[in-house]
C-alpha positions as CSV (number, residue, x, y, z in Angstrom):
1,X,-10.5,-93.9,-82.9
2,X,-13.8,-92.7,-84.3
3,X,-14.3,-89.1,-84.0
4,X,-18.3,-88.5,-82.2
5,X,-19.1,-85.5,-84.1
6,X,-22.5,-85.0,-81.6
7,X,-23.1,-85.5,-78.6
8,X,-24.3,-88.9,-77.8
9,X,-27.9,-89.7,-75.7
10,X,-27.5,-89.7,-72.1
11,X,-27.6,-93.4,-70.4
12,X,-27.4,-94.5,-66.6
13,X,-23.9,-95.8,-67.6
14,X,-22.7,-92.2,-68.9
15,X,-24.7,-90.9,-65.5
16,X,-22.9,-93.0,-63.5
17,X,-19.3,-92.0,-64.7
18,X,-20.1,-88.4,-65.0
19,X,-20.9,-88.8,-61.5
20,X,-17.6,-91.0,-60.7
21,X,-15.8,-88.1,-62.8
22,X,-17.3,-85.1,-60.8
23,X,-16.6,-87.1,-57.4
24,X,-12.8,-87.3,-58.7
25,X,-13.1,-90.8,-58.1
26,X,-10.2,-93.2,-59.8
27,X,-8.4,-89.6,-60.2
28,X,-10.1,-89.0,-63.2
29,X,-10.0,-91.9,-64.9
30,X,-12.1,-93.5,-66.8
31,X,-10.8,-96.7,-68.7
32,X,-13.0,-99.1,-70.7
33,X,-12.6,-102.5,-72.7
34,X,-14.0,-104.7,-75.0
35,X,-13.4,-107.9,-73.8
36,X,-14.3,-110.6,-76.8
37,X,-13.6,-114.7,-76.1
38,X,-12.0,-115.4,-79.5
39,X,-14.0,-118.6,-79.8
40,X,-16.7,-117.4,-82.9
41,X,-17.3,-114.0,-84.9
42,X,-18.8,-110.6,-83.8
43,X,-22.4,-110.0,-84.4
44,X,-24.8,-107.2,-84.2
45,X,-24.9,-107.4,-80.4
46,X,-21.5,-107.0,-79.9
47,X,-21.5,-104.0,-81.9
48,X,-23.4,-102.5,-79.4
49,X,-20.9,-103.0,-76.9
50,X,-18.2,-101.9,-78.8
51,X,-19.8,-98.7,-79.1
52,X,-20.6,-98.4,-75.9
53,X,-17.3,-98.8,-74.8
54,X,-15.2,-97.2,-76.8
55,X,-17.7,-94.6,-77.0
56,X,-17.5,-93.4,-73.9
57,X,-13.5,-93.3,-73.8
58,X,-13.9,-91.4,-77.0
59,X,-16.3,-89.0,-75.1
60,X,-13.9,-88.2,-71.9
61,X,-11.2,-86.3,-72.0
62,X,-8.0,-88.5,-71.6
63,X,-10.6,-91.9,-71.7
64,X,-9.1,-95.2,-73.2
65,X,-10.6,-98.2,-74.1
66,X,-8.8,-101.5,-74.5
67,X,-9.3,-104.5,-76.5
68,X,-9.1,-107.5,-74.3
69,X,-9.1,-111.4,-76.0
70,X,-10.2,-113.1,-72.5
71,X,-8.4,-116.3,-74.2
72,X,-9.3,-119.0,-71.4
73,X,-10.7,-121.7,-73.0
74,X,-8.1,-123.0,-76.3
75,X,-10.3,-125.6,-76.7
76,X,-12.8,-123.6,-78.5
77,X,-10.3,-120.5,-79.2
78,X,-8.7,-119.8,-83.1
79,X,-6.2,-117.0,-84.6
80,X,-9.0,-117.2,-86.8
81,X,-11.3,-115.8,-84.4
82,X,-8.4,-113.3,-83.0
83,X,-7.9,-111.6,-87.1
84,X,-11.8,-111.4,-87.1
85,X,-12.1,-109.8,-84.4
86,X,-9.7,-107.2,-84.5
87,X,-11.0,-106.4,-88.7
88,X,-14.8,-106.3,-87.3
89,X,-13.2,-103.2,-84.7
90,X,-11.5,-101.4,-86.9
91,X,-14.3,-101.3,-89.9
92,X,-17.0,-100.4,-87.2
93,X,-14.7,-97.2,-86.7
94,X,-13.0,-98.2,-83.9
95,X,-9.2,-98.3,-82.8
96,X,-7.6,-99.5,-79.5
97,X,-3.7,-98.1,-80.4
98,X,-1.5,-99.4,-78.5
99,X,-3.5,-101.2,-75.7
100,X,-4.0,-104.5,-77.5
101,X,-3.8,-107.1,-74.6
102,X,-4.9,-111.0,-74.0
103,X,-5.4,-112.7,-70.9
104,X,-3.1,-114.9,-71.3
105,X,-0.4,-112.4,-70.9
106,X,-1.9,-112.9,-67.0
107,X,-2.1,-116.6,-66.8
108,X,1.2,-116.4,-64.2
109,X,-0.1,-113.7,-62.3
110,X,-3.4,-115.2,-62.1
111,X,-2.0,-118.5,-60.9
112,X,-0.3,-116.3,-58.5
113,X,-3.1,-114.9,-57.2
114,X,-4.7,-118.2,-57.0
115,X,-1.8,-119.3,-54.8
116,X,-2.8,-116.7,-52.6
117,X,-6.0,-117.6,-51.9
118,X,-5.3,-120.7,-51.1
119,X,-2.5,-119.5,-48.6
120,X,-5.4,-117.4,-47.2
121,X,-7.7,-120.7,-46.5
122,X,-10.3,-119.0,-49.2
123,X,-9.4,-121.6,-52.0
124,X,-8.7,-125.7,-52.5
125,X,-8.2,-127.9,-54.5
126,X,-11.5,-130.1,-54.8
127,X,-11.4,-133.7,-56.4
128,X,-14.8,-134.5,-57.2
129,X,-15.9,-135.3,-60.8
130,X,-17.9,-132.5,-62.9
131,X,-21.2,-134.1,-62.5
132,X,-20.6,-134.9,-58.6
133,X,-20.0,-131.1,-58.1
134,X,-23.0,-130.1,-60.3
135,X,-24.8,-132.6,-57.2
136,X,-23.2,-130.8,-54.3
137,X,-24.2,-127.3,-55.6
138,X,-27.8,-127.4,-54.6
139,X,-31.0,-125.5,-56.1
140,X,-32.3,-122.2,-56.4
141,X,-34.9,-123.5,-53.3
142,X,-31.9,-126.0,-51.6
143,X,-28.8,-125.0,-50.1
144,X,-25.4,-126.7,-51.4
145,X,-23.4,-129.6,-49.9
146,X,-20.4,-128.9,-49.0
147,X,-17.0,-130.6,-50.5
148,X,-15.3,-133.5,-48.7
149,X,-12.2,-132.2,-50.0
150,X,-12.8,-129.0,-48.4
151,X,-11.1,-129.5,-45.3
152,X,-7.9,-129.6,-47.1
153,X,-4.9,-128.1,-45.7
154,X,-3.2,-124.7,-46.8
155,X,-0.4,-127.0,-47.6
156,X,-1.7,-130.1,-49.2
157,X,-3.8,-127.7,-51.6
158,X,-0.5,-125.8,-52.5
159,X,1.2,-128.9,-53.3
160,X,-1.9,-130.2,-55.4
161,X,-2.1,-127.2,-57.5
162,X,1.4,-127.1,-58.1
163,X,1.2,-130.7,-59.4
164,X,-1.8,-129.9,-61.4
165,X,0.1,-126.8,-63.2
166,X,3.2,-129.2,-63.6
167,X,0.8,-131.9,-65.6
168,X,0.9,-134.9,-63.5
169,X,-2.9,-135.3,-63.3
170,X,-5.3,-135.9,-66.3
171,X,-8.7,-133.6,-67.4
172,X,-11.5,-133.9,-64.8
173,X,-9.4,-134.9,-61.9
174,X,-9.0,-131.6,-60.1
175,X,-9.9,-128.3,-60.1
176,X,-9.4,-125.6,-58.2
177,X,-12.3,-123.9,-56.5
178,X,-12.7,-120.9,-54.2
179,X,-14.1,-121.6,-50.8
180,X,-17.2,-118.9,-50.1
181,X,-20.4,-120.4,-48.6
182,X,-22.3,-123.5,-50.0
183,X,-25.5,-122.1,-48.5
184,X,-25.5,-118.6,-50.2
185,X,-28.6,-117.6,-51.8
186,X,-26.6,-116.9,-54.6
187,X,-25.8,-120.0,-56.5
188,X,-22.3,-118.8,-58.3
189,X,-21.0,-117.7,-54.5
190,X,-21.5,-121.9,-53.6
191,X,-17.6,-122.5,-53.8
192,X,-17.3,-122.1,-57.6
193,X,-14.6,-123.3,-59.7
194,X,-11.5,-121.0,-60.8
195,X,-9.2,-123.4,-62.3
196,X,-9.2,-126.4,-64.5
197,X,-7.0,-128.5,-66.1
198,X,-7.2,-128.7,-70.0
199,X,-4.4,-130.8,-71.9
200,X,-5.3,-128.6,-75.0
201,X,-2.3,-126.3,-76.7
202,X,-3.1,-122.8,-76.7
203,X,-3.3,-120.4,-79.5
204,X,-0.4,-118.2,-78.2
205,X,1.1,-120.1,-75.0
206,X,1.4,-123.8,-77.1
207,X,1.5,-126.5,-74.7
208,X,3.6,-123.9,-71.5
209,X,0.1,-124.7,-69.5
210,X,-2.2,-127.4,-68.8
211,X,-3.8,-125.8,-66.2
212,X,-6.3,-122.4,-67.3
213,X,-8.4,-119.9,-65.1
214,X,-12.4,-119.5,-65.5
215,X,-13.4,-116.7,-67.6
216,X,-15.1,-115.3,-63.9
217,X,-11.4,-115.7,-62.3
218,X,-9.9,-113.9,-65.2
219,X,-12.0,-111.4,-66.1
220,X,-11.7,-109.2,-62.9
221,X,-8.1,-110.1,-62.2
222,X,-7.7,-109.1,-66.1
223,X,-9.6,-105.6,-65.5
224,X,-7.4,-105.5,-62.3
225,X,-4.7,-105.5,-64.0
226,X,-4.9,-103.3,-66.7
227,X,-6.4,-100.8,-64.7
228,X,-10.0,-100.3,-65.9
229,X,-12.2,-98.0,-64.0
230,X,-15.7,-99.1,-65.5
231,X,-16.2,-102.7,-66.7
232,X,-18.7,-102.5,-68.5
233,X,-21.0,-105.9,-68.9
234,X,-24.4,-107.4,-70.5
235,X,-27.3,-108.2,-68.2
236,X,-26.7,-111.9,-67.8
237,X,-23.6,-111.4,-65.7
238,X,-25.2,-109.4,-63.1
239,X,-25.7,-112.3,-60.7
240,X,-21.6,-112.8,-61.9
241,X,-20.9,-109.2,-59.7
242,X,-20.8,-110.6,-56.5
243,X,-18.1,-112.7,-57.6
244,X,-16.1,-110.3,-59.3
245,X,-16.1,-107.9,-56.0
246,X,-15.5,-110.8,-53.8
247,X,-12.0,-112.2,-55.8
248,X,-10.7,-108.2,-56.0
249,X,-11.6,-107.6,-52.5
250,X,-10.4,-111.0,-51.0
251,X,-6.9,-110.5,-52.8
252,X,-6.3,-106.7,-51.8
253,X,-6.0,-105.4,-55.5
254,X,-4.6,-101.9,-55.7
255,X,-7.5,-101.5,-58.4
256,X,-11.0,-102.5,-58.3
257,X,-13.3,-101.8,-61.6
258,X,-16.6,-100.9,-61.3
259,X,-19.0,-103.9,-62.9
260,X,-22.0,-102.1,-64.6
261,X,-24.8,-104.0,-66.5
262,X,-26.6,-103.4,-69.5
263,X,-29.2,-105.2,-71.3
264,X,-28.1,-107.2,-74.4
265,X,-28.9,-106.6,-77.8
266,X,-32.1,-108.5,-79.0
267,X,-33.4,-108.3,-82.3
268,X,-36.3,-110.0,-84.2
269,X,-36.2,-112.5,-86.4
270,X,-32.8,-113.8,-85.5
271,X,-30.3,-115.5,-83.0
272,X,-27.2,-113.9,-81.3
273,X,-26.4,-116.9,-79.4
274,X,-22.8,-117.6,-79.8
275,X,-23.6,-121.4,-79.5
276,X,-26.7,-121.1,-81.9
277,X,-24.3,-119.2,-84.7
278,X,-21.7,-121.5,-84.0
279,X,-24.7,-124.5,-85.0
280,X,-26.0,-122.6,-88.0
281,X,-22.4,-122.5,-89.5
282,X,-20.8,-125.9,-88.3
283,X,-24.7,-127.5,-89.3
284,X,-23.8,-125.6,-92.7
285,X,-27.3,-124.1,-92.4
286,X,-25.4,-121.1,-94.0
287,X,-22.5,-120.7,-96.3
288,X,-20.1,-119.0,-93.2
289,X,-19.7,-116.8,-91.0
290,X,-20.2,-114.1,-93.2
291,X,-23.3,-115.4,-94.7
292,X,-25.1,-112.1,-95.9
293,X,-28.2,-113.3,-93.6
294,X,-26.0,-113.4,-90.7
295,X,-26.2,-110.9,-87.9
296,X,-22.4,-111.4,-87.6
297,X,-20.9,-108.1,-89.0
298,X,-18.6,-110.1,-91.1
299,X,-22.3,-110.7,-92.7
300,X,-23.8,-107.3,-92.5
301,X,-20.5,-105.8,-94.4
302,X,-20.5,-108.4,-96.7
303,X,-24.4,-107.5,-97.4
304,X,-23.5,-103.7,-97.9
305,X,-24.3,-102.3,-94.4
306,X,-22.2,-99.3,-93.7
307,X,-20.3,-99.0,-90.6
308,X,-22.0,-95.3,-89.8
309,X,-25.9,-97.4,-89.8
310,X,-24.8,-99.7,-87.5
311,X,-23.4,-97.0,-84.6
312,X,-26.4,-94.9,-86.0
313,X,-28.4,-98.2,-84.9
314,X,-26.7,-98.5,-81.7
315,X,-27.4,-94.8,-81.0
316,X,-30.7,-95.0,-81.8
317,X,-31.7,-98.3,-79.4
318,X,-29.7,-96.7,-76.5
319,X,-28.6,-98.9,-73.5
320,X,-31.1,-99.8,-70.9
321,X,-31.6,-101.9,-68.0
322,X,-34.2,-104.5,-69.0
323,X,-34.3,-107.0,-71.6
324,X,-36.3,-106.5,-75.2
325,X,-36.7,-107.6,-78.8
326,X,-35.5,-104.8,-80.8
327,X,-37.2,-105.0,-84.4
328,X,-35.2,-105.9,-87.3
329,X,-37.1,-102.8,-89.0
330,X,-35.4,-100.5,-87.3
331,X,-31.6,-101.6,-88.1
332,X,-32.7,-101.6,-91.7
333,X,-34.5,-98.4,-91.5
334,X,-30.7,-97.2,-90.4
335,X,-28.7,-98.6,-93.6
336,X,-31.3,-97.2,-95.6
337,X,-31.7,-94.0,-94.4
338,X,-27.7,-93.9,-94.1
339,X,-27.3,-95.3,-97.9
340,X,-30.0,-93.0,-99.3
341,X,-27.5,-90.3,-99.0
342,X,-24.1,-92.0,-100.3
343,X,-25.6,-94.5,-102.7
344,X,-25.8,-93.6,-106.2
345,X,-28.5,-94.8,-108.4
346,X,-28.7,-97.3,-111.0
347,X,-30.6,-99.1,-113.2
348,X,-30.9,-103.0,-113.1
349,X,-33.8,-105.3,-114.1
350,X,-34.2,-108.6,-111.5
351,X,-36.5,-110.6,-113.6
352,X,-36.7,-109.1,-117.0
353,X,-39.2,-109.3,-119.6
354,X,-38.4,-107.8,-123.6
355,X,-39.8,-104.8,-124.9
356,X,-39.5,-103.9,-128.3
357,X,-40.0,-100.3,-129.2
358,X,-41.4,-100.6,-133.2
359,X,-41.5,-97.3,-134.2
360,X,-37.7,-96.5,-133.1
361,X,-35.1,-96.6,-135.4
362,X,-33.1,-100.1,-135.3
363,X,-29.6,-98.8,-135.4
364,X,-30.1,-95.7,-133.4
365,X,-28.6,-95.5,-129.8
366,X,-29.1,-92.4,-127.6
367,X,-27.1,-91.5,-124.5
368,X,-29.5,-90.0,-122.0
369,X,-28.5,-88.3,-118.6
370,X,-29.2,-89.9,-115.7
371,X,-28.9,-88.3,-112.1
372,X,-26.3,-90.4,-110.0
373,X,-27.9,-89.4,-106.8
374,X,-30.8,-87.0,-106.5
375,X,-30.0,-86.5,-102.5
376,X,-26.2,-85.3,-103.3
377,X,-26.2,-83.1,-106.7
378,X,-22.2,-82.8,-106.4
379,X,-22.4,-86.5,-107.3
380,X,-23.0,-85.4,-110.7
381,X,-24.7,-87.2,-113.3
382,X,-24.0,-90.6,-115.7
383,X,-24.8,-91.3,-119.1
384,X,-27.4,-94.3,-120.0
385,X,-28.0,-95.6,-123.4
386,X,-31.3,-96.0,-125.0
387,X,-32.2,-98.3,-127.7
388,X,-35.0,-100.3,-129.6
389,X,-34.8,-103.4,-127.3
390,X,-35.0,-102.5,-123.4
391,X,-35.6,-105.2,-120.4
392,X,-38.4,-104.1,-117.9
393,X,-39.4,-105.9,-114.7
394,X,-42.1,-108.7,-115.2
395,X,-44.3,-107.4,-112.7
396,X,-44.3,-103.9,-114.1
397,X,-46.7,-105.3,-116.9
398,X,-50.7,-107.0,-116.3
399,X,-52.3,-108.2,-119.5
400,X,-55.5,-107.7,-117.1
401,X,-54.0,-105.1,-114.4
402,X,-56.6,-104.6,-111.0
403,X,-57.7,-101.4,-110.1
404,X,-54.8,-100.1,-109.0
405,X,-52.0,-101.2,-110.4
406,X,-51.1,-98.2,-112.8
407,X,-47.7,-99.2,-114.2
408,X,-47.6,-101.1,-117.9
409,X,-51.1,-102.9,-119.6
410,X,-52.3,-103.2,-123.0
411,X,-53.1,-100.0,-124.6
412,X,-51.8,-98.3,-121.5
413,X,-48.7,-95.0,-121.6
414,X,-46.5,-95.2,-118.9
415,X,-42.9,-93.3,-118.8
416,X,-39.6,-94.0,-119.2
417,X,-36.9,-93.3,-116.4
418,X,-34.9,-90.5,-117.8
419,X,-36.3,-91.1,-121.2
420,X,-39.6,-91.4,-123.5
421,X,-43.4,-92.3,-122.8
422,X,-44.1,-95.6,-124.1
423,X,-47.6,-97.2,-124.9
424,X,-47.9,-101.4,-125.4
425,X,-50.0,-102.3,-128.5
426,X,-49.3,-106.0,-128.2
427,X,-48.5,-109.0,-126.1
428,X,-46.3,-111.7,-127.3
429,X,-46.9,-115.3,-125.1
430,X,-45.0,-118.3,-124.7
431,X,-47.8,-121.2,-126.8
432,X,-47.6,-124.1,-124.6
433,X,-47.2,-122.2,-121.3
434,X,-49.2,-118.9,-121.7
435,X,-46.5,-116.9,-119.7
436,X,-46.0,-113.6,-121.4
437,X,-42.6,-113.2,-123.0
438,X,-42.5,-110.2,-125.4
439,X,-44.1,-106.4,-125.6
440,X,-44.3,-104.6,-128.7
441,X,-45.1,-100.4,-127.4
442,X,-44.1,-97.6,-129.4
443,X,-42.8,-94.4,-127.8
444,X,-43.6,-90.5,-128.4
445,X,-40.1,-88.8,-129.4
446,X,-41.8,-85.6,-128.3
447,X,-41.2,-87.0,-124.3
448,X,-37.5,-87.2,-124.6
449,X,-36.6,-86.9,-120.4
450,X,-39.5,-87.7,-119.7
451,X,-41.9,-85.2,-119.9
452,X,-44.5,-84.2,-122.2
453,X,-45.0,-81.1,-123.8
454,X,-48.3,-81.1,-123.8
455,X,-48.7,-81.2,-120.3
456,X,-50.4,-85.2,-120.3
457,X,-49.3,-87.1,-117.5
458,X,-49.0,-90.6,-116.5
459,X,-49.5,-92.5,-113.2
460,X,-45.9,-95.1,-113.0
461,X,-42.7,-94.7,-114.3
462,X,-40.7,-97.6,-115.0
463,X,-36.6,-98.4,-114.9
464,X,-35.4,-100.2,-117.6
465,X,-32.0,-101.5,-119.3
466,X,-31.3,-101.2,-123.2
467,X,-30.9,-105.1,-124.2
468,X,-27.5,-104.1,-126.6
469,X,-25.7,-102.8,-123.7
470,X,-26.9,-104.2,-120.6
471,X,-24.5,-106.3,-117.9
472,X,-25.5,-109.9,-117.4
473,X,-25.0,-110.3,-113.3
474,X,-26.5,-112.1,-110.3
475,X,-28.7,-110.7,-107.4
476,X,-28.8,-112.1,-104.2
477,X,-31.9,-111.7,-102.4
478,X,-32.4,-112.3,-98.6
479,X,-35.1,-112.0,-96.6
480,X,-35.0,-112.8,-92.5
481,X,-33.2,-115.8,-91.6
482,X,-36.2,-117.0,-89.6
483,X,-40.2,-117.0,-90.1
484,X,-40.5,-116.9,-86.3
485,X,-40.2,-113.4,-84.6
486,X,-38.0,-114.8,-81.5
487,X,-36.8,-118.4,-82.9
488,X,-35.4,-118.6,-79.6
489,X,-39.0,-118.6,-77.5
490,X,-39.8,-121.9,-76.9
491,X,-36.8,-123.9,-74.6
492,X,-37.3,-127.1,-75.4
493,X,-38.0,-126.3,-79.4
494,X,-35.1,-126.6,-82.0
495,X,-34.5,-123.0,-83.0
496,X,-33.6,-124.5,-86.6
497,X,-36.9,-125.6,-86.8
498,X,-37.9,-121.7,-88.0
499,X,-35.6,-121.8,-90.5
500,X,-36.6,-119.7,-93.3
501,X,-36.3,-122.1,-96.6
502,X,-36.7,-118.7,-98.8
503,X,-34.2,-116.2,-97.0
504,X,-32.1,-116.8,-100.4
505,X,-33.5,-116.1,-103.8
506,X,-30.7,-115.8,-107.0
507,X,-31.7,-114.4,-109.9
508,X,-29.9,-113.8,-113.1
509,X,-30.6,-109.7,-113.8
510,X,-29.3,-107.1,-115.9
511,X,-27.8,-104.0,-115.1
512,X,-26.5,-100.9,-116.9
513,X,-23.3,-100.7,-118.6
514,X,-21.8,-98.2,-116.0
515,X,-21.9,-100.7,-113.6
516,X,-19.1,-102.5,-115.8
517,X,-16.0,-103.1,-113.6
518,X,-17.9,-101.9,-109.7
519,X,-15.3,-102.3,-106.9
520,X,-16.1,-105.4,-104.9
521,X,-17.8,-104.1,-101.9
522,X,-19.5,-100.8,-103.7
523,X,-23.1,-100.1,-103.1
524,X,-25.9,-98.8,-105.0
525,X,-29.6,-98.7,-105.0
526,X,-30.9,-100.4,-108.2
527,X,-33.7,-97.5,-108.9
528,X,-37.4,-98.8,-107.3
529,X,-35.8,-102.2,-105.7
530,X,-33.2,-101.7,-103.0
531,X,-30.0,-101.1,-102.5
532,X,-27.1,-103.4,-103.2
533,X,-23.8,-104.2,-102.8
534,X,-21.4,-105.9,-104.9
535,X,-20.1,-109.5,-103.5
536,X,-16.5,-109.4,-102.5
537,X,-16.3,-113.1,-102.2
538,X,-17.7,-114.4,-105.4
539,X,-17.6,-110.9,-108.1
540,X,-15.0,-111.3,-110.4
541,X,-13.8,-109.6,-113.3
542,X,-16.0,-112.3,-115.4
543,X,-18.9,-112.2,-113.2
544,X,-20.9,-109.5,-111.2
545,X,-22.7,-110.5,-107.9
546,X,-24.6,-108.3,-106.0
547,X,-26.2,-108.8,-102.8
548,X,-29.5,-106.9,-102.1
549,X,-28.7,-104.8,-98.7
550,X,-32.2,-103.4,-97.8
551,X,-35.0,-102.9,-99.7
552,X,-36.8,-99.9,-100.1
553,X,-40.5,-99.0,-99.3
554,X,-42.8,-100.3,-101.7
555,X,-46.6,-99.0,-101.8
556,X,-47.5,-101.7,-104.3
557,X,-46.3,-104.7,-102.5
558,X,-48.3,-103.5,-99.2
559,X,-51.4,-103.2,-102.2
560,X,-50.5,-107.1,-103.0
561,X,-50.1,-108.0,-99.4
562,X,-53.7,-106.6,-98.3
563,X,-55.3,-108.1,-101.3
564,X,-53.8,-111.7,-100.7
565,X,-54.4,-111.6,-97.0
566,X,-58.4,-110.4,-97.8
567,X,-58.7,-113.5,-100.3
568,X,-57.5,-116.0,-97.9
569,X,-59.9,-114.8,-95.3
């Protein structure tokens, strides 16, 4: 389990449990868990409550923290889904040891304890139709109707439910539901359903049930059982509490968890509805799961986000009562400022544009150091060739540059990264479409590393790649996955609606030669455009594919922006 070096921001959860701990109360105790339905892939939000949870075992002496599937509904549920799962844990820094458990380890004890309820006169077995009991519930403003099959007896309803766990009924006929109060202000209280029959095979009981609890029946029961002290929950299940006390207290448990709430994880420019991912994928709006513009953390490793941003992240946005947008800024401010201190530097061009040095000597190739990380000087430093023919970036030259755009122009000396001032003295074009393909500058051999001894200075300095040595590859660059700040807004829109058609842009590049043979999944920052991460789905030994992680702040592009948004006005 992750070691927390510091200690963490204080929360109303942590309050509470230091408060539960200084009271003695559950002996000392404190036992969390993550409780994931394996029915889709982790996202961001989920990291937070992993965190959380695990976080605060990590944080008490003799704490635990238990990963729970809450496998309920097969239907939906995949081993897939289980493997996932546990990978997304451990890579987030996270280990459970040996307290791996499922709910369907409990499916005979929860039928048990069903039993009993209905021995108690507080359960039945009700035969209306979905839809009919959707009627009968009532409205926020109207009180429910109550069940004609609620005046079972103790006896018929045992005999039912038995018959419905044996298989003799088909899916829709019965279901088991707790009796409580149809008129309670509190619609989940109005006699809500605990069992259902499901003729599906499950992932790890096959076809031993046809019969499976409600993920509100389970979950407590499941806490129950494993003894958790704090069970630890996202906002929306607040209303869910009364329920969860009213099973434990009804049924006499020898443990009954705490239910705390916490507001979910909201973040701009995105959706972290399970049923929304789910679309996206199944819709093949994206490549999978682990699409880099995903907010699943499949997709954020995959994209080169580090496991320390993301609990950095999580840290930083604390846990708090209320629901709110968090902005996607901030996550990426957290992978940068987290990969500005591990990532070395490189060179790479995205869209390049030949420059041929005329005065340099043809044959003549220079190795010229290179710092690998200016952050970290233990990381040393790489050697980078130099030769006649370089690629730059296209937008690093104007033919007629604006006021402020200092970097390469006609006549103009600009320097070098880590090697020689260089001055363009002509312009070669493309003659039926204009576009500029060529430069022709000559350099100063006096500026060797950049510097010049006669103290003149320049305003930009440029990367670069030497054409004889540099790496064909592909960069990946994503943007937000949607132009709408909360795609999820408007109820009766189509979030897909504010897809963004340019979240993807692939570009053939070049990079330098020490980036021959990167480990799948290694990250860099390509000098003055981001930081990357090489594909570990599609690199090969034959091919390099990066994905661009985050960029980095650019004063220029912010110059561009202002200018473009004045013009239009």
């Amino acid at each position: 389990m992750t070691t927390i070096e510091s200690t963490p921001p204080s929360n109303f959860i942590r309050h509470i449990i230091a408060e539960d701990l200084k009271a003695n109360k559950n002996d000392g105790r404190v036992v969390t868990r993550f409780p994931p339905e394996p029915n889709g892939y982790l996202h961001i939000g989920h990291a937070k409550s992993i965190c959380l949870n695990f976080g605060i075992a990590v944080e008490n002496k003799g704490g635990v923290c238990n990963l729970r599937f809450d496998d309920t509904n097969p239907s939906k549920e995949d081993v897939e889904y289980v493997e996932s799962i546990k990978e997304d844990v451990r890579w987030l820094g996270f280990d459970w040891g040996d307290r791996l458990f499922y709910a369907s380890d409990y499916f005979e004890q929860l039928y048990q304890y069903a039993a009993q309820l209905i021995k108690k006169g507080k359960a039945y077995v009700c035969s209306l139709s979905a839809e009919e009991i959707r009627q009968y519930r009532g409205t926020l403003t109207e009180p429910g109707k109550e069940s004609p099959y609620r005046i079972r007896s103790v006896e018929e309803n045992l005999g039912l439910f038995e018959r419905m766990r044996a298989g003799e009924f088909e899916d829709g006929t019965h279901v088991l539901r707790a009796k409580i109060d149809m008129a309670s202000p509190n619609v989940i209280m109005r006699d809500p359903t605990l069992f259902r029959i499901r003729r599906v095979p499950h992932h790890r009981t096959g076809n031993k049930w046809c019969i499976y609890p409600m993920y509100d029946f389970a979950h407590c029961l499941s806490d129950s059982i494993e003894g958790i002290t704090h069970s630890i929950c996202t906002l929306e299940f607040e209303i869910n509490r009364q329920l969860y006390d009213w099973i434990l207290d009804e049924l006499n448990v020898d443990c009954h968890p705490q239910q705390i709430e916490f507001a979910r994880l909201n973040l701009s420019y995105t959706v972290l509805s399970k049923r929304k991912l789910v679309e996206l994928v199944e819709g093949e709006y994206v490549s999978g799961w682990d699409d880099p513009r995903m907010l699943t953390l499949s997709g954020l490793r995959r994209r080169g986000y580090t496991p320390e941003s993301i609990r950095n992240f999580c840290e930083r946005i604390g846990v708090a009562k209320r629901d709110s947008i968090v902005d996607m800024a901030l996550l990426e401010y957290s992978v940068r400022e987290d990969l500005n201190k591990r990532a070395p530097r490189v060179m790479g061009v995205l869209r390049p544009l030949r420059v041929v040095i005329d005065n340099y000597p043809e044959d003549q190739v220079e190795e010229l150091d290179a710092l690998n990380n200016p952050e970290d000087p233990a990381m040393g430093s790489r050697k980078v060739p130099f030769s006649r023919v370089l690629y730059i970036e296209q937008d690093d030259f104007q033919e007629d540059p604006p006021k402020k755009f200092f970097r390469l122009a006609p006549g103009r000396e600009v320097r070098l990264r880590y090697a020689y001032y260089i001055t363009c003295v002509k312009v070669v074009k493309d003659e039926q479409t204009g576009q500029v393909v060529e430069l022709h500058c000559t350099y100063d051999p006096e500026t060797r590393g950049g510097s010049s001894p006669d103290g003149r200075k320049v305003k930009a300095t440029l990367h670069w790649v030497s054409a004889a040595h540099a790496i064909e590859a592909e960069a990946r660059l994503y943007d937000h996955l949607f132009v709408k700040e909360n795609p999820s807004d408007e109820k009766d829109a189509d979030f897909k609606k504010f897809l963004n058609p340019n979240s993807l842009e692939i570009l053939s590049c070049y990079v330098e030669p020490s980036l021959a043979g990167a480990a799948p999944g290694s990250r860099c920052q390509f000098e003055r455009l981001g930081y990357f991460c090489v594909d570990y789905v599609d690199s090969s030994d034959k091919k390099l594919v990066f994905n661009r992680t985050v960029t980095l702040r650019d004063t220029w592009a912010r110059i561009q922006k202002t200018r473009q948004q004045k013009h239009k006005t």
